[in-house]
N, C-alpha and C positions, 0 to 999 in steps of 0.2 A: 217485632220492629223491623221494617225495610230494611234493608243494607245496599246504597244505591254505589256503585264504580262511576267514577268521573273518567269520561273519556277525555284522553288528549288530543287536539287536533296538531298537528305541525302545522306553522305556520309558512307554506308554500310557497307564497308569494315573497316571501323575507329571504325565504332559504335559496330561491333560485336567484332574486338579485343580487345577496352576498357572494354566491357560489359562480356568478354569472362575470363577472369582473374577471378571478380565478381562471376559469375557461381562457379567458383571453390570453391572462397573462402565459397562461402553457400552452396556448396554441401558438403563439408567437416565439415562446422557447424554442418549441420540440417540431416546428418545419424546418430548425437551420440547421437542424443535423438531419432530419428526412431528407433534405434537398442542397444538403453539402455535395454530394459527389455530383452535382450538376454545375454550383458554380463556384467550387473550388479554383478552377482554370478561367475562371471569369474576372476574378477580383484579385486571384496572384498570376504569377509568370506561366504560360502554359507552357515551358519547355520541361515539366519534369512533371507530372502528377499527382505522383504519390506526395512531391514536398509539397505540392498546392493544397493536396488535404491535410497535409500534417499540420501545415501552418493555419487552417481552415479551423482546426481542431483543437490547434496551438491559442487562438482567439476564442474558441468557445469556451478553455481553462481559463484564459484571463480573465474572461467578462465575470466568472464564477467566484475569483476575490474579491469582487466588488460586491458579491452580494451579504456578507457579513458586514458591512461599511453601510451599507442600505437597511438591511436589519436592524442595526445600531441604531442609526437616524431615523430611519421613518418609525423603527418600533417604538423608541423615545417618544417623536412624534406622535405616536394613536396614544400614547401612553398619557399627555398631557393636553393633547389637542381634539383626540377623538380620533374610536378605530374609523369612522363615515369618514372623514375629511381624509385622511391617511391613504385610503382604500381609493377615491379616488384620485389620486397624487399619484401610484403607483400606478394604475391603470394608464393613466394618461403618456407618462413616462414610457412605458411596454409598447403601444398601439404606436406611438411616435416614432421609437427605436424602428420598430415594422417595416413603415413607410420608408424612412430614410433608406434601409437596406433595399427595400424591393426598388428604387430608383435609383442604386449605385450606380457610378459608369462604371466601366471596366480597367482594370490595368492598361489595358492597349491604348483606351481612350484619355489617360489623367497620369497616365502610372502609378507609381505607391501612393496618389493620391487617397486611390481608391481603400485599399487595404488600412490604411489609416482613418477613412472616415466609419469603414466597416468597425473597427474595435473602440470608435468613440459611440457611434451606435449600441454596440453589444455593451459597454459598462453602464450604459444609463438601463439599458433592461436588468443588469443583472441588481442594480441596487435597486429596482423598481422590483424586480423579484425578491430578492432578499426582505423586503418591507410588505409583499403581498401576501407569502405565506403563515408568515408571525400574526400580520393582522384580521385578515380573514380565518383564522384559527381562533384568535382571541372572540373578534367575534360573537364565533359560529357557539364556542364555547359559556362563554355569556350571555346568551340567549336563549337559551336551552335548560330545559328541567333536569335538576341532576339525575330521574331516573330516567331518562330519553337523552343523554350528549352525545350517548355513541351513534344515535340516530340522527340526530340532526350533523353534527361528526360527518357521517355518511358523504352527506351532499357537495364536501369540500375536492371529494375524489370521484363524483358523478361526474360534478363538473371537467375536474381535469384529465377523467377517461373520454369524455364527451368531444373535447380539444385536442387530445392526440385523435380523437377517431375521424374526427376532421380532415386534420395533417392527413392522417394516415388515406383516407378515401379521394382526398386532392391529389396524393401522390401514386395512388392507383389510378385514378381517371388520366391525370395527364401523361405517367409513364405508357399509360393503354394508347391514347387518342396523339400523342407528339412522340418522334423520332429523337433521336438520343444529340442530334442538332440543334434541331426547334426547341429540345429542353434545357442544353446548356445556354443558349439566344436568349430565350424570354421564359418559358415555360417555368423557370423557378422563381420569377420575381413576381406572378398571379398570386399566393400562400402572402406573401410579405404584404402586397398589400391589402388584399383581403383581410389581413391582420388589425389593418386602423379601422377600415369599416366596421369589424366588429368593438372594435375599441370605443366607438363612436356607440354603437348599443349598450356597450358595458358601464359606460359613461350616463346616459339615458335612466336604467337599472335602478343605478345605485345611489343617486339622485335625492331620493325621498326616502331613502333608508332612514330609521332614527337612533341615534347614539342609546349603546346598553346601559341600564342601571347600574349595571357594576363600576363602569366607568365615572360616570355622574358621580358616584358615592363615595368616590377613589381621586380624585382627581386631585384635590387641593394635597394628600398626603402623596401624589406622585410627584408633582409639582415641588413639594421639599424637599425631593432627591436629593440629594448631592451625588456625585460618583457610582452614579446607579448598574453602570458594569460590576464594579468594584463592589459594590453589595451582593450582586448574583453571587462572585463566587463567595466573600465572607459569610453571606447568612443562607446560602441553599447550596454550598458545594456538591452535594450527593443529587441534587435536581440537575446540576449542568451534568455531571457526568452519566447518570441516567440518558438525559437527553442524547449527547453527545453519541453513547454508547449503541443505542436503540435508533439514532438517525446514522448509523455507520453504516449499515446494512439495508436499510430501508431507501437509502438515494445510492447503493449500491444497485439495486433489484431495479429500480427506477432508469436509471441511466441504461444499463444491461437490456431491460428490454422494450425501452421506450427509445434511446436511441444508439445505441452503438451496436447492436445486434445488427442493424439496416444496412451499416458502412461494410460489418464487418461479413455479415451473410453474402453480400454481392459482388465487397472484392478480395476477399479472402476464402469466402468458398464458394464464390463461381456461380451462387444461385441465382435464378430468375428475379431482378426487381419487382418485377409481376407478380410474381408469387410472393417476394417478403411480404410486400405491402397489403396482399390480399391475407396473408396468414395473421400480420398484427391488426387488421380491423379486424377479424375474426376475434380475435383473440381477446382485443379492445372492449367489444360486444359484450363477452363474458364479464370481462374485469367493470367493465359499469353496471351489470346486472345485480353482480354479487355485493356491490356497495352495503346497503342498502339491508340487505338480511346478516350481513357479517356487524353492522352497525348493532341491530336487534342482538344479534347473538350475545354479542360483547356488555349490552344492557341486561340481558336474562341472567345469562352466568361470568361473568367478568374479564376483564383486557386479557391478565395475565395467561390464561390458557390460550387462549388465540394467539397471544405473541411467541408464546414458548412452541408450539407448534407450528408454526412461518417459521422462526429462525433455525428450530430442529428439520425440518423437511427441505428446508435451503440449504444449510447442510450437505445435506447427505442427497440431495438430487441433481445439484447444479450440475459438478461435472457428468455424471450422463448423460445430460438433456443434452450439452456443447457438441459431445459426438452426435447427435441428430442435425445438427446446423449444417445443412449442405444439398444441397438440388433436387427438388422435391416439395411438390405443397402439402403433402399429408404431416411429412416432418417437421414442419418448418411450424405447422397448427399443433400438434404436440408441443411442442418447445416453448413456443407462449401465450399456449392457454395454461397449462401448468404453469411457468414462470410465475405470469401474473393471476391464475387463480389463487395462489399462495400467499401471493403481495397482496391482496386483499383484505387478509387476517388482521393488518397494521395501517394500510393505506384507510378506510372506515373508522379505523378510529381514533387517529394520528391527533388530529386537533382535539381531541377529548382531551389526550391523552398530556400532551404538550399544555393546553390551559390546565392541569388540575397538576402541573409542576411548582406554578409560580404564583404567588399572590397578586392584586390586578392591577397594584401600581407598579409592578414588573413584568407583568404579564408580556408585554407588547415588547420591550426590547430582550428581557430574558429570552424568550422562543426566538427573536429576530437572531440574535448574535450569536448565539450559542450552536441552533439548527443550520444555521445558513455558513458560519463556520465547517462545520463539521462537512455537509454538502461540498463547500468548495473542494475541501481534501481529496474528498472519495467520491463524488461526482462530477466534478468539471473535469477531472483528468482523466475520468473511466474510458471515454471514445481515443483518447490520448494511448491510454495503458495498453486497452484492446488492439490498436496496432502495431503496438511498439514489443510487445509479449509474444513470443514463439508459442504458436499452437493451441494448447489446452490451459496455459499457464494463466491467464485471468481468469478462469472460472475458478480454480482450484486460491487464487486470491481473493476474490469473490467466496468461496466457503469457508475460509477462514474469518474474515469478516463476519460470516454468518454464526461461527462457535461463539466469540467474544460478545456478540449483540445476546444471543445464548444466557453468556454464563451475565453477562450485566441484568437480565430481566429478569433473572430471579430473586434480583434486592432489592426490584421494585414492589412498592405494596399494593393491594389492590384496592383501585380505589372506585370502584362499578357503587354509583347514586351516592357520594361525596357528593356533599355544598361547595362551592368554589369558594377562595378564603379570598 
């Protein structure tokens, strides 16, 4: 008797419009702190600098509590309404945020006008964010064969290597091609708006997406929620702290070297912008390549090793790497292609991992509130931390982070070609 293998196709077309939304919403995250130290002195008082970026900095942690508050609502939202409707709500919110920034006037021009429309700007992204990663996870994860989630998984962080590598080559072109003038003037407000234009694609995209089955099957029992925070922690407490414990470290690695490694390499140790910027699209490059095979891996033999090996190797490499942070492009390519080859192990297959927490009438706010939580703590205030800490001293907070995420992932069970409940 034949014995025939059904091949799976991914469905391509599904995966790059879900993941194509995503893109935006991190490209538009991760140029304001790319292209902080240009118009930090734009939008606050230029008599002091260093407070123009603190405050600069001080707004990117604000915008960062709203995005648990977005989580909440919009996850709620995919949760009763549909992740398709959701996903474009977010988007449109993010790409908007963009615009408005990349057309501030300036302090000189409005005065604290300005500064003040900038942080109404940032809190609509940040609960436009808060609501994008919950949903586009739930998603990605509900449409996916449980023995391929960590592959389709993947494509949630193609995407958002794909958008920082954007940032990151706008901020190599324009720091190559415009004077450190021409780039506080206008040269930073190009990225912002480029931001809606692609918003406007992402929008396009996502369009003809069609609502998961899981959703459809789910709905009317999410809809009887009541208190449906208040359920996460009474009927899954050990899923939020999981979550919790495993996104502590993981928007640690993210912030670290997506962006506050840029502020902190250039004014804190003197290196060329030129060369940052050329080392994290370098480095970008990898971190999208490896998506994709670390996704297969984690489907072949299971999450649990790949995580405990990221959080064990984060560990115990961070502070090394930190002493490489300093003038020089060979170093500066060391520092995050390791960084983020490492982040990879977790980054591929984050949304697997987060949808097979919660059931699917929770699915969308459990991940929204819980993740986007935890992010704010230890992500919105990482570019904060990094210049307010003498020396070596955030990385060495940074590997402690990385023990506890550690010792949390070993009480998770492994759950590699699990049905989603």
């Amino acid at each position: 008797m034949a014995v025939t293998t059904e091949t799976h196709r991914l469905p391509v077309r599904k995966l790059v419009a879900a993941s194509a939304g995503n893109a935006v919403e991190w490209y538009d995250w991760g140029i304001y702190t790319a292209f902080s130290i240009y118009f930090a002195t734009q939008i606050f008082p230029k008599g002091n600098e260093a407070a123009a970026l603190l405050s600069t900095f001080a707004t990117f942690a604000l915008a960062f509590f709203f995005r648990p508050l977005g989580g909440y609502l919009l996850g709620r939202y995919a949760d009763v309404k549909g992740r398709r409707t959701a996903m474009l709500l977010t988007i449109a919110l993010m790409s908007g945020g963009s615009v408005v920034i990349g057309l501030l006037p300036t302090f000189e021009q409005v005065g604290w006008l300005s500064p003040a429309l900038l942080v109404l700007a940032r809190i609509a992204q940040g609960m436009a964010l808060g609501g994008e990663v919950s949903n586009a996870s739930a998603y990605l994860g509900e449409i996916a064969r449980p023995s391929h989630r960590g592959r389709y998984s993947s494509f949630f962080y193609i995407s958002t290597g794909a958008a920082v590598l954007v940032a990151s080559l706008l901020g190599f072109f324009l720091s190559r091609n415009l004077d450190a003038a021409a780039m506080a003037s206008y040269g930073w407000r190009v990225p912002f708006l480029i931001g809606g234009v692609l918003g406007l694609i992402g929008l396009w995209l996502r369009r003809e997406l069609p609502e998961t089955e899981q959703f459809e099957d789910n709905r009317a029992k999410a809809e009887k929620l009541r208190n449906p925070l208040l359920t996460t922690l009474k009927e899954h407490p050990k899923a939020v702290g999981q979550l919790v414990g495993f996104t502590l470290l993981s928007t640690l690695c993210f912030y670290t070297f997506f962006s506050a490694l840029t502020p902190f390499a250039v004014k804190t140790r003197h290196a060329n912008d030129f060369d940052v910027f050329l080392a994290l699209s370098i480095a970008t490059v990898l971190f999208i390549v490896l998506q994709y095979p670390m996704g297969w891996l984690a489907d072949r033999f299971g999450r649990k090793p790949q995580m405990l090996v990221w959080s064990a190797a984060t560990a115990l490499l961070i502070v090394p790497l930190s002493s490489l942070v300093k003038p020089g492009l060979a170093n500066l390519v060391i520092v995050f292609c390791v960084g983020l080859g490492l982040y990879t192990a977790i980054t591929s297959i984050a949304p697997a991992i987060m949808s097979e927490l919660f059931p699917t009438e929770l699915r969308g706010l459990g991940i929204g509130a819980w993740y986007n939580l935890t992010v704010a703590l230890f992500g919105g205030t990482a570019p904060l931390v990094i210049q307010a800490l003498p020396g070596t001293t955030f990385f060495w907070y940074v590997a402690a982070g990385a023990v506890i995420t550690f010792l949390v992932i070993l009480t998770l069970p492994e759950t590699k070609g699990v049905e989603l409940t």
